[in-house]
BAKOLMAR-716862 format. One record per residue: x, y, z negated of N, C-alpha, C, CB in turn; residue number from 1; residue in three letters. Coordinates in steps of 0.05 Angstrom, whole numbers, always signed. Each point is the difference from the previous one (the first is absolute). Glycine has a CB too. Example, Ala and Ser with C-alpha at 12.3 -4.5 7.8 and 13.67 -1.06 7.14 Angstrom:
<kepas>
((+264, -114, -156), (-18, +24, +0), (+18, +24, +0), (-38, -23, -25), 1, "ALA") ((+31, +44, +39), (+16, +24, -1), (-15, +22, -14), (+24, -13, +43), 2, "SER") 
</kepas>
This chain:
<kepas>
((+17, -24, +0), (-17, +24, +0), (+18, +25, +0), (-37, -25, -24), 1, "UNK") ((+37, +43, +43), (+9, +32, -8), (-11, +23, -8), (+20, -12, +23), 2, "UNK") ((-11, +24, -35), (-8, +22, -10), (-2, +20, +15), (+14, -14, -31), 3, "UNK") ((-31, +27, +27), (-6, +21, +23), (+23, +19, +17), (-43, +1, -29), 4, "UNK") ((+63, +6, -2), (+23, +17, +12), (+29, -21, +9), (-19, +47, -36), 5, "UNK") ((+12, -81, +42), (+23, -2, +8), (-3, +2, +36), (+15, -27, -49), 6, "UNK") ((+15, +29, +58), (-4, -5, +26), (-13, -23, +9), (+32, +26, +1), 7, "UNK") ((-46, -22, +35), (-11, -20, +13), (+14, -17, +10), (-28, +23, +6), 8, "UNK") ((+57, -17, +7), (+10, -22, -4), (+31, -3, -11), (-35, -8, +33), 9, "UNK") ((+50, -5, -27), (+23, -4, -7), (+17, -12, +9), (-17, +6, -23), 10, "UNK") ((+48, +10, +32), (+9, -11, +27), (+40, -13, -19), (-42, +49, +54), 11, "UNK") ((+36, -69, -46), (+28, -9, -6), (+16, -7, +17), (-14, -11, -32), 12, "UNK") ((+42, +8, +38), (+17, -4, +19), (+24, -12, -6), (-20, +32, +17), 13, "UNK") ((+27, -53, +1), (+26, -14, -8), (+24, +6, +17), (-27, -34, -18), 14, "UNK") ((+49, +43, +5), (+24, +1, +24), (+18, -17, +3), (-3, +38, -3), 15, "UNK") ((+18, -36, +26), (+24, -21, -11), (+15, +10, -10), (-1, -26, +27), 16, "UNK") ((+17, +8, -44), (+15, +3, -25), (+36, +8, +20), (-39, -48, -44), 17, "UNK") ((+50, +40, +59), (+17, +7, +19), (-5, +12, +11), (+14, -24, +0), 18, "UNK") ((+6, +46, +16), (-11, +9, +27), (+25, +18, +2), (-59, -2, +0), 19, "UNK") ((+63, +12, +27), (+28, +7, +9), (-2, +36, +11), (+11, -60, +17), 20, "UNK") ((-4, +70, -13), (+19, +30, +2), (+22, -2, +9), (-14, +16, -33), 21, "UNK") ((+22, +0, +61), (+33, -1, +12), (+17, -20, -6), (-1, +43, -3), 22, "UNK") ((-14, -66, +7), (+14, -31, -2), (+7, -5, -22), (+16, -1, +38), 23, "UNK") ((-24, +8, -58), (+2, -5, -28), (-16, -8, -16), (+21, +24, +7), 24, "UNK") ((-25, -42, -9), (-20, -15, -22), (-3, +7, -32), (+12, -36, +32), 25, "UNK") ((-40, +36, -43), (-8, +7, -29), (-19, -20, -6), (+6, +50, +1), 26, "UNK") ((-16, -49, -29), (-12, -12, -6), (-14, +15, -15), (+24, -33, +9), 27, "UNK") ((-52, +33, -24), (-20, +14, -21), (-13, -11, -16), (-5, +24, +24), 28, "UNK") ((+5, -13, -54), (-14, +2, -23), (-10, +13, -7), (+17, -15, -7), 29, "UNK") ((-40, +1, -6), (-23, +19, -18), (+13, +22, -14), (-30, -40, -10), 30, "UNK") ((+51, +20, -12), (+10, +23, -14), (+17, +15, +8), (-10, -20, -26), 31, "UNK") ((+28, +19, +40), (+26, +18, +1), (-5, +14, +31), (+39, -35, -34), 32, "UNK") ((-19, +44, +45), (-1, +20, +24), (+11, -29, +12), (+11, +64, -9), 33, "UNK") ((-13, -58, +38), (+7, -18, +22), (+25, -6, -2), (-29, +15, +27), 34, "UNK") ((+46, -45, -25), (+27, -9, +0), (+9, -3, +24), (-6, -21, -37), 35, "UNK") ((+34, +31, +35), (+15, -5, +25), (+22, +17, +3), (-38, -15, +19), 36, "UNK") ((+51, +20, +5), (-4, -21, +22), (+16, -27, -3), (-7, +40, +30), 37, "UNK") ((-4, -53, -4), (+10, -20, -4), (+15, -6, +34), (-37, -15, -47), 38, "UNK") ((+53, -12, +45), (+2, +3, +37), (-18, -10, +17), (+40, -4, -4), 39, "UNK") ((-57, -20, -10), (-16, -25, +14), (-23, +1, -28), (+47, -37, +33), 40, "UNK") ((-68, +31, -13), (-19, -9, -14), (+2, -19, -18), (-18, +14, +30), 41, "UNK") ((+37, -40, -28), (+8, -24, -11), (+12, +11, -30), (+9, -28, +52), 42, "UNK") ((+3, +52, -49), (+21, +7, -27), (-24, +11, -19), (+52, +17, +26), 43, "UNK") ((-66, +8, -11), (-20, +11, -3), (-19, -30, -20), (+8, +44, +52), 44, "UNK") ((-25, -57, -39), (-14, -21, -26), (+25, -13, -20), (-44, -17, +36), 45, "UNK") ((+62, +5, -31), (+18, +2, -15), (+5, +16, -18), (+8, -16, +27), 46, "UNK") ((-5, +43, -28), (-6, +19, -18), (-18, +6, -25), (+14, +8, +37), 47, "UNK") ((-36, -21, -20), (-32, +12, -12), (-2, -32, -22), (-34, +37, +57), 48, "UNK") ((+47, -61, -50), (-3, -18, -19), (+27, -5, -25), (-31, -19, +43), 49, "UNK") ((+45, +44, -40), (+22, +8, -19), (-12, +16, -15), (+37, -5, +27), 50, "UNK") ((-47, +28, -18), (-22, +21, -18), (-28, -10, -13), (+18, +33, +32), 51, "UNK") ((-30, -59, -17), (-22, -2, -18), (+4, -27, -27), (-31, +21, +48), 52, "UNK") ((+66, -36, -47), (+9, -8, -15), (+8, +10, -28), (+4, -18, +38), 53, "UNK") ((+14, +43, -34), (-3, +23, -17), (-24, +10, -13), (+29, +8, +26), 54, "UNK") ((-50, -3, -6), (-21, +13, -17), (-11, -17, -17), (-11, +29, +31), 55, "UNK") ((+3, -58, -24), (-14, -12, +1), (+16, -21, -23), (-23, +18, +50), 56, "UNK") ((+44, -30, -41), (+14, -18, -23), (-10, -22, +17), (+0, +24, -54), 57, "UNK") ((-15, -32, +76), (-1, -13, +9), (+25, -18, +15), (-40, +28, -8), 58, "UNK") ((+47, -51, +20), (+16, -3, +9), (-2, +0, +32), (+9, -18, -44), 59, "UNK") ((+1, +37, +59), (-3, +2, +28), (-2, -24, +23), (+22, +39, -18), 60, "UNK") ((-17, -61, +1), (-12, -24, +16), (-26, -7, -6), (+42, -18, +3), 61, "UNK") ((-52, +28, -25), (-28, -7, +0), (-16, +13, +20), (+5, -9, -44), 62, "UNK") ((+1, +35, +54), (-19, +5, +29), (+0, -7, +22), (-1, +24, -14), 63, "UNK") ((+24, -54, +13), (+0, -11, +24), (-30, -29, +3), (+65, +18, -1), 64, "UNK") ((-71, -22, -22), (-7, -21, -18), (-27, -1, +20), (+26, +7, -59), 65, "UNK") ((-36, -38, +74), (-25, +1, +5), (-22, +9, -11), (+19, -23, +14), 66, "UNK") ((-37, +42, +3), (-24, +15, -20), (+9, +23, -2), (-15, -33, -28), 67, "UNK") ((+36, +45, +18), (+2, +29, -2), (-10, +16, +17), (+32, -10, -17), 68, "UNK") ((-35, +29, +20), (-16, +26, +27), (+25, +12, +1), (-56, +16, -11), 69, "UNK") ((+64, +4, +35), (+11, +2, +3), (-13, +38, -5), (+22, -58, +24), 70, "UNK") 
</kepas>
């Protein structure tokens, strides 16, 4: 049910998490400003599963792990 003053609708959007600039690859987080550069996209996710080990305490092989989302 909504309330009269919320909006009608509601628009969400997903980006990709990589993406490149003058042949230079980055990567993005919620929390922090955009990472990079990098040389290759390959280093680039590489990167992003070094930083969410850190944040996370997770071990960066577990996002290789069947089932994970990517």
């Amino acid at each position: 049910m909504n309330r009269k003053d919320d909006p009608a609708e509601k628009h969400f959007f997903q980006s990709e998490r990589y993406f490149s600039a003058n042949q230079q690859w980055f990567f993005s987080t919620r929390e922090t400003a955009d990472q990079g550069p990098f040389y290759s996209r390959f280093i680039a996710e590489t990167e992003f599963k070094t930083f969410l080990k850190k944040q996370t305490g997770i071990g960066a092989d577990a996002w290789d792990a069947p089932g994970v989302r990517r």
